[in-house]
C-alpha positions in Angstrom: 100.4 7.6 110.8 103.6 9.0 108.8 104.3 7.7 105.7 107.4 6.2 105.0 110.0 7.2 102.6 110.2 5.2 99.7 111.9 1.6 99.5 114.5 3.1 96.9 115.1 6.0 98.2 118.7 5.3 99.2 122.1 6.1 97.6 120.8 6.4 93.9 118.9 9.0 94.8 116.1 8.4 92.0 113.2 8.1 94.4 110.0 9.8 93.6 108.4 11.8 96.3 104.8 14.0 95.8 106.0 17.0 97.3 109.9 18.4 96.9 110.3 21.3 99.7 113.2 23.8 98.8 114.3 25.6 101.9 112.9 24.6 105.4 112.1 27.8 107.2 108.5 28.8 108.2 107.2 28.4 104.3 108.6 25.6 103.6 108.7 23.2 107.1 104.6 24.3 107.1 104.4 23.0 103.4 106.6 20.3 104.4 104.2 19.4 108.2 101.3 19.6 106.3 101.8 17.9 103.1 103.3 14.8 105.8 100.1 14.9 107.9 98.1 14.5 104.6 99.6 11.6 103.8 102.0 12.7 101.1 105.6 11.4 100.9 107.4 14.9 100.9 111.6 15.6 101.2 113.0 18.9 102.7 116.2 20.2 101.0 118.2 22.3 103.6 121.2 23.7 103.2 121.8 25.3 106.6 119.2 24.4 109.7 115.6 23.7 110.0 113.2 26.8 111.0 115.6 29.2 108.6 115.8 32.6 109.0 113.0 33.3 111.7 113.5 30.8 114.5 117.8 31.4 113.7 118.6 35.1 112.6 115.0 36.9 112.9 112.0 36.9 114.8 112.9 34.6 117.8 116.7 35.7 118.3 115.5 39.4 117.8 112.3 39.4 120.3 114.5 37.2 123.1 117.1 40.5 122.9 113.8 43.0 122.7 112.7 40.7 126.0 116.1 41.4 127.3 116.1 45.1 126.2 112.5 45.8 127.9 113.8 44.4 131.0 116.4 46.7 131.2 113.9 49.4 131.1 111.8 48.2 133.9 115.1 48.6 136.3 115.8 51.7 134.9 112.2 53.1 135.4 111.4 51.0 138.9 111.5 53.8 140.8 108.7 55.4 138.9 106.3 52.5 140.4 108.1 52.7 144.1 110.5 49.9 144.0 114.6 50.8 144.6 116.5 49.2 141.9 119.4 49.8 140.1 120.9 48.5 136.9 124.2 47.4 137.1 125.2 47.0 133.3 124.6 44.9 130.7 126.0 41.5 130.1 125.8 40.8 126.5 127.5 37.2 126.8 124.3 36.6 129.5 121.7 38.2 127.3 123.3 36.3 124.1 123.2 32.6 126.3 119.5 33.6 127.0 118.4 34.0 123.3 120.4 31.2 121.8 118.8 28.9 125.0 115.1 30.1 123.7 116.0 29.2 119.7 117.8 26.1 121.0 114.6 24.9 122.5 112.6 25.8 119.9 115.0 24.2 117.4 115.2 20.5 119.1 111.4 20.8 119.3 110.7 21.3 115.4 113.8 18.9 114.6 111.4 16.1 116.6 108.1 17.4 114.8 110.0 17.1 111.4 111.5 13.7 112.6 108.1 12.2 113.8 105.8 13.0 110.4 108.4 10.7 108.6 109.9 13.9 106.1 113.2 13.1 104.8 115.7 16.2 105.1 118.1 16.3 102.4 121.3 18.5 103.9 123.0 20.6 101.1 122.3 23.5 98.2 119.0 22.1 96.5 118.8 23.1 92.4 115.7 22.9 89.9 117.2 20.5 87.1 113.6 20.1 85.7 110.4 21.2 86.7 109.8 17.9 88.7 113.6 17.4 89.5 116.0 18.7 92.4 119.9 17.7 92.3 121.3 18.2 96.1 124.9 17.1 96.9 125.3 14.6 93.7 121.7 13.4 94.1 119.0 13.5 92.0 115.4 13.9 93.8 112.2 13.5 91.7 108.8 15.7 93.3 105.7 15.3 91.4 105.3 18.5 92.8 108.0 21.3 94.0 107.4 24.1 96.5 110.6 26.5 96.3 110.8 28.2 99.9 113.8 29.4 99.7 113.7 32.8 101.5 115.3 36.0 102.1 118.9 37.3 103.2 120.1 41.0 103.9 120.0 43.4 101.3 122.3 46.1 101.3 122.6 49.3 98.9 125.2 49.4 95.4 128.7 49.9 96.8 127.9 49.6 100.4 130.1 46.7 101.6 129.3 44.2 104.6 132.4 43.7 106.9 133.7 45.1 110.3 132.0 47.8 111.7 129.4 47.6 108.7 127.1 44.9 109.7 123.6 43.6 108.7 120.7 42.2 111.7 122.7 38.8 111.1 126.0 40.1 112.6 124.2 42.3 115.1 122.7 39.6 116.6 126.1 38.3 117.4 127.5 40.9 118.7 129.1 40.3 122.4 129.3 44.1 123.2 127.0 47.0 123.1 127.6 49.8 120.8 127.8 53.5 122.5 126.8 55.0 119.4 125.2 53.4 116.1 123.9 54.6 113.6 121.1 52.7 111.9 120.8 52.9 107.8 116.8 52.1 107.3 113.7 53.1 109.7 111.7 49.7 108.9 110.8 47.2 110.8 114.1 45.7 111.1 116.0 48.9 112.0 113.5 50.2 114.4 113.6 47.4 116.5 117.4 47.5 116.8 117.1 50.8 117.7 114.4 50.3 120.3 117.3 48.2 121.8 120.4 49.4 121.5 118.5 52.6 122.9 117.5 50.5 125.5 121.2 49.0 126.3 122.2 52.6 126.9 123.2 53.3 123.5 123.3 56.8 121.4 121.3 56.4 118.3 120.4 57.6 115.3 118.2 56.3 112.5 118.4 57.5 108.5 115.4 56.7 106.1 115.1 58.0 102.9 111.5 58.1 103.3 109.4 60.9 105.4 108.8 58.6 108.0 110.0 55.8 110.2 107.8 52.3 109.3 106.4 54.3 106.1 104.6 50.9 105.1 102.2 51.6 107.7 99.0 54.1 108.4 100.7 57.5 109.3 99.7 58.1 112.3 101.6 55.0 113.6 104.8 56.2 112.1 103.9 60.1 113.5 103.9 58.4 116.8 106.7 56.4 116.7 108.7 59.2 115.8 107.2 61.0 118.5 108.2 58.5 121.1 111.8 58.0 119.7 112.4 61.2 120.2 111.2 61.1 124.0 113.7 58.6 124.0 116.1 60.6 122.8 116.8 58.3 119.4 118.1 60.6 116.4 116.2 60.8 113.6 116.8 61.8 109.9 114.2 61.1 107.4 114.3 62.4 104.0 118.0 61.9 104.6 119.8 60.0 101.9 122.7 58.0 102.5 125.7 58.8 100.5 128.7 56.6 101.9 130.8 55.5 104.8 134.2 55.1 105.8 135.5 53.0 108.7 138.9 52.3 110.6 140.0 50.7 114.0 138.1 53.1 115.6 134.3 53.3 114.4 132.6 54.6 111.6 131.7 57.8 109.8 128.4 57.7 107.9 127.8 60.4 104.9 124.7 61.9 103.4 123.6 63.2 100.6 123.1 67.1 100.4 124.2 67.7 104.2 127.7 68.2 105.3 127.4 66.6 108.8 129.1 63.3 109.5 127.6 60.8 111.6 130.2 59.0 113.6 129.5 55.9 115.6 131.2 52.6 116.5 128.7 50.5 114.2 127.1 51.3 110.8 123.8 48.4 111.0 123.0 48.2 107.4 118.2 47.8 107.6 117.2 48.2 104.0 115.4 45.4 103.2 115.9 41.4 102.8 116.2 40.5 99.4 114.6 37.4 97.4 116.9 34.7 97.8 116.5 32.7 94.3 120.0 32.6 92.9 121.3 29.9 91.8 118.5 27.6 92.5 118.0 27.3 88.7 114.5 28.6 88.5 115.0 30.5 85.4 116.4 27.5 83.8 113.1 26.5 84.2 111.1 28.6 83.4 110.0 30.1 86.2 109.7 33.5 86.2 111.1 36.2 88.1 110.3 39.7 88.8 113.9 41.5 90.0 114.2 38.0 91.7 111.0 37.7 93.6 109.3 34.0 92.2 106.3 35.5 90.5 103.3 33.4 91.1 99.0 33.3 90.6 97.4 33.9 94.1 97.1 29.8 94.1 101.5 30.5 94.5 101.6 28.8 91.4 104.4 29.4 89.4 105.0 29.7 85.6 105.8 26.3 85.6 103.4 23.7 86.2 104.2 21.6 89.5 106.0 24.6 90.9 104.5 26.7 93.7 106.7 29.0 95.8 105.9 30.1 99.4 106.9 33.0 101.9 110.0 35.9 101.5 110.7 34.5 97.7 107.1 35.5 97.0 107.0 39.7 96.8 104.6 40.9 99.8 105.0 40.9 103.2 107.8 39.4 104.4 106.8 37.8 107.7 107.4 34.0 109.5 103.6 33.4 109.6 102.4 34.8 105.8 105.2 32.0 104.8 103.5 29.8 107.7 100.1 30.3 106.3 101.3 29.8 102.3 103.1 27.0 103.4 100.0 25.0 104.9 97.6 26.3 101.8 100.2 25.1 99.1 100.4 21.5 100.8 96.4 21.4 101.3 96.4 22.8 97.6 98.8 20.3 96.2 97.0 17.4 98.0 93.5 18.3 96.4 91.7 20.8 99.6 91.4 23.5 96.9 91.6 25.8 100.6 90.8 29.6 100.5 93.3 32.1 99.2 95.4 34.0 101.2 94.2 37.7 101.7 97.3 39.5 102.0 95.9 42.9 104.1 94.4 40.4 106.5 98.2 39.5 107.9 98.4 40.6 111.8 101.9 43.2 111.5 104.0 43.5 114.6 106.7 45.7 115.4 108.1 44.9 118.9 110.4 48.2 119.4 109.0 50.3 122.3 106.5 50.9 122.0 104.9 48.3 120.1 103.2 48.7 116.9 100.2 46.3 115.9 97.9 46.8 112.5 95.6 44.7 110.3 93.8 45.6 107.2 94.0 48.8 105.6 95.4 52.3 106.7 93.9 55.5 106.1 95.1 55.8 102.9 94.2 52.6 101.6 90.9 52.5 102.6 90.4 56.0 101.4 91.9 54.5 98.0 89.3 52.1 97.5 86.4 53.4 98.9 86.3 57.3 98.8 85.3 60.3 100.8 83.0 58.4 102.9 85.8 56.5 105.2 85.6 56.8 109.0 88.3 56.7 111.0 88.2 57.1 114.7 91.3 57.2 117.6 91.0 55.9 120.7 93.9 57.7 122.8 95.2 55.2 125.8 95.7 57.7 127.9 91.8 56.7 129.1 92.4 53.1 129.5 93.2 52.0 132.8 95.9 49.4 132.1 97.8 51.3 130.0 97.8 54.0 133.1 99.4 52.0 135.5 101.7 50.5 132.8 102.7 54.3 132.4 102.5 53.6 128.1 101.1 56.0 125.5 99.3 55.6 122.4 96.2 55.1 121.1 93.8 52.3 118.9 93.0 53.7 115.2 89.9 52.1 113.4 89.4 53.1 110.6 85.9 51.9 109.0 84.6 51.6 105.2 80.9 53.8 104.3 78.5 52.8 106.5 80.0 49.4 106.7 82.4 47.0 108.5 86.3 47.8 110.2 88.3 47.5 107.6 91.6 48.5 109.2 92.7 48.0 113.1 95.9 50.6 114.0 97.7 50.2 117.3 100.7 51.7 119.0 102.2 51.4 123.0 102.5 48.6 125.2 101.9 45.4 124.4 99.7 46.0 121.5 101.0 43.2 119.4 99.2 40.9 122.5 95.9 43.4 121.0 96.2 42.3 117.2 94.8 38.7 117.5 91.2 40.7 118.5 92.1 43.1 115.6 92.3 40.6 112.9 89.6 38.6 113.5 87.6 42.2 113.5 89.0 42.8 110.0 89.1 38.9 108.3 85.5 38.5 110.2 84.0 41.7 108.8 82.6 43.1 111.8 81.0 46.3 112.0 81.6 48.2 115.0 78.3 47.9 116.7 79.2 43.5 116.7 82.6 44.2 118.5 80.5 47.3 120.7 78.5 44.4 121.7 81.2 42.0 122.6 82.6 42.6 126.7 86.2 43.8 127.1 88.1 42.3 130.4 88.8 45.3 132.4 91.3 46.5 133.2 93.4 45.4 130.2 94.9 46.7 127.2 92.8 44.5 125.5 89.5 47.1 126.7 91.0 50.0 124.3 89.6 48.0 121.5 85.9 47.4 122.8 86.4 50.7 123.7 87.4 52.4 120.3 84.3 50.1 119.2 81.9 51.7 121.1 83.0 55.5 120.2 83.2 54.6 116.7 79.5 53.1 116.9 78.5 56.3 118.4 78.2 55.0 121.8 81.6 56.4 123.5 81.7 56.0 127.4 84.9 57.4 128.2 86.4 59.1 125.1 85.2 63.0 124.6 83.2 62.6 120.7 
């Protein structure tokens, strides 16, 4: 049974609630759906829409036009697989009305969810006044407890403006044409995938990192083979490559960088460097909550400096993805409401990238693991190539485990097809602590993608059936 708001919680504003939400994307609706369900009166301060950056600018908007892009692809290739089709063009007003029906959906369905557990949403700017105190539009709201959830936005680099032909993943989402050539400024997650599509919307591409290596935040060998299979593609590449400025007119853009004399030109500069913490002006500070270059900074409990404060997801420095704010969300509420629950282990976070191909990791890389437990790490590649699945999906790539002395997986490393369908196995291998004889043991469906894991299992027990040891 929801609880219902307080009796005074009208016009004057001066109700008292236990749990004050700041922001309601994935952290903070989860703190917000949880502390409800527990039988806490909770308020939701929202300046923009429900489900935030994820179900509106990010993961759901981005994977419908990765759905769209992938399609594309199958046409193109059909003939590889004996069927005559031909792709006519894309319609970007078609593919943009099929992504905004998916987040529509999904919208009206957590508006009801929020609706039915009896949380009040407060529309406007929410600001700490006092540690148990947000003012929102003229209105003072009192939370025993406060859970800032505010989230991330774009970042962009000193003296690199937004505007026109200079755009971050929020404008290029609404873009109603496709770009012949674009160049992309940052080879993370973020700009990868937008090069996976563009690429795949006939595009000319070309991606700048500073770093060595496309998606340096995971184990090498991923990023090796990404670059690998860009370059099949025929994406452009420069890593190492520092950016130095860029100039636009009516016409497109011309990107500079540093110690090189070429000029990239291209109709469309997308700006991928990073999100940034987005804590201005909430008046954290004021009290005394502290910040680290505007990340919250907070105990692995995501308390705060300030007692009654926790903060939740992007504002929190880590991994910025929908379900670590998901999953900190849920703990802070069952936190707040007495569960004392488990702390969060931040390397057991599933990672997806959903470019093409797909990259899928939990737990450690390579380097990590070698990092914390010395010389006597084994690692072990299990190349698709044998997997049955993956040959009559025509992907490539392979399954990296990579194992701590003598003991359990501590790291599952994926790239091709449909591998971020593979990570669910892979984290419960890493969070569960299995050794690779337990997950040898286990039967893989065959023929699936699904097998390459049993199958990297058994080599890496010392049992391999199909992969050369």
């Amino acid at each position: 049974m929801a609880p219902s708001a307080p009796a005074d919680a009208g016009e004057r504003g001066d109700a008292t609630y236990d749990v004050v939400v700041l922001g309601g994307g994935s952290g903070g609706y989860a703190a917000a759906l949880r502390a409800a369900q527990l039988d806490l009166r909770v308020a939701l301060v929202e300046s923009d829409k429900v489900g935030g950056t994820c179900l509106h600018r990010g993961c759901i908007p981005t994977k419908a036009l990765l759905h769209s892009a992938e399609v594309a692809d199958a046409v193109r290739e059909s003939a590889t697989f004996g069927v005559r089709a031909s792709l006519d063009g894309i319609d970007m007003a078609a593919v943009t009305a099929y992504q905004e029906g998916v987040v529509a959906r999904l919208y009206k369905g957590l508006q009801g969810l929020v609706a039915g557990r009896g949380i009040e949403v407060v529309a406007g700017h929410g600001r700490l006044v006092a540690p148990d105190a947000v003012e929102v539009a003229g209105r003072t709201i009192r939370g025993r407890n406060v859970v800032v959830a505010t989230g991330s936005y774009s970042r962009s680099l000193p003296g690199l403006e937004i505007g026109g032909r200079v755009v971050t993943s929020d404008q290029a989402l609404r873009l109603d044409w496709v770009p012949q050539r674009v160049v992309v400024l940052g080879g993370g997650v973020i700009g990868v995938e937008f090069a996976s599509l563009w690429r795949s919307f006939g595009a000319e591409v070309t991606v700048v990192e500073a770093l060595e290596h496309l998606v340096p935040n995971e184990d090498v060998a991923l990023s090796t083979a990404l670059e690998r299979a860009f370059r099949k593609r025929g994406i452009g590449m420069r890593l190492g490559a520092r950016f130095a400025g860029v100039d636009q007119d009516d016409s497109g853009v011309r990107v500079h960088l540093e110690d090189s004399d070429d000029v990239l030109a291209a109709d469309l500069l997308l700006v991928a460097v990073g999100r940034g913490p987005a804590t201005a002006g909430v008046g954290l500070e004021q009290q005394g909550v502290e910040l680290d270059r505007g990340f919250v900074v907070t105990d692995e409990r995501l308390r705060t400096t300030t007692s009654g404060v926790y903060a939740v997801g992007d504002v929190v420095a880590g991994l910025q993805l929908a379900h670590r704010g998901f999953a900190q969300g849920i703990f802070v509420a069952e936190e707040i409401a007495g569960l004392a629950p488990a702390p969060i282990v931040e390397s057991g976070i599933p990672r997806v990238t959903y470019s093409d191909p797909e990259i899928a990791s939990v737990g450690l890389t390579e380097a990590q693991a070698r990092d914390r437990y010395g010389d006597g790490v084994e690692t072990l590649e299990y190349n698709l190539g044998g997997n049955g699945r993956s040959q009559i999906l025509r992907t490539a790539g392979f399954v990296k485990l990579v194992r701590a002395p003598e003991g359990p997986i501590v790291g599952v490393h994926a790239i091709g097809a449909r591998m971020g369908e593979q990570v669910g196995e892979g984290q419960l291998i890493v969070n569960w602590e299995a050794f690779p004889e337990d997950v040898a043991a286990l039967v893989h469906a065959h023929p699936t993608q699904n097998e390459a894991l049993g199958e990297a299992a058994l080599a890496l027990a010392g049992k391999p059936l199909h992969a050369h040891h």
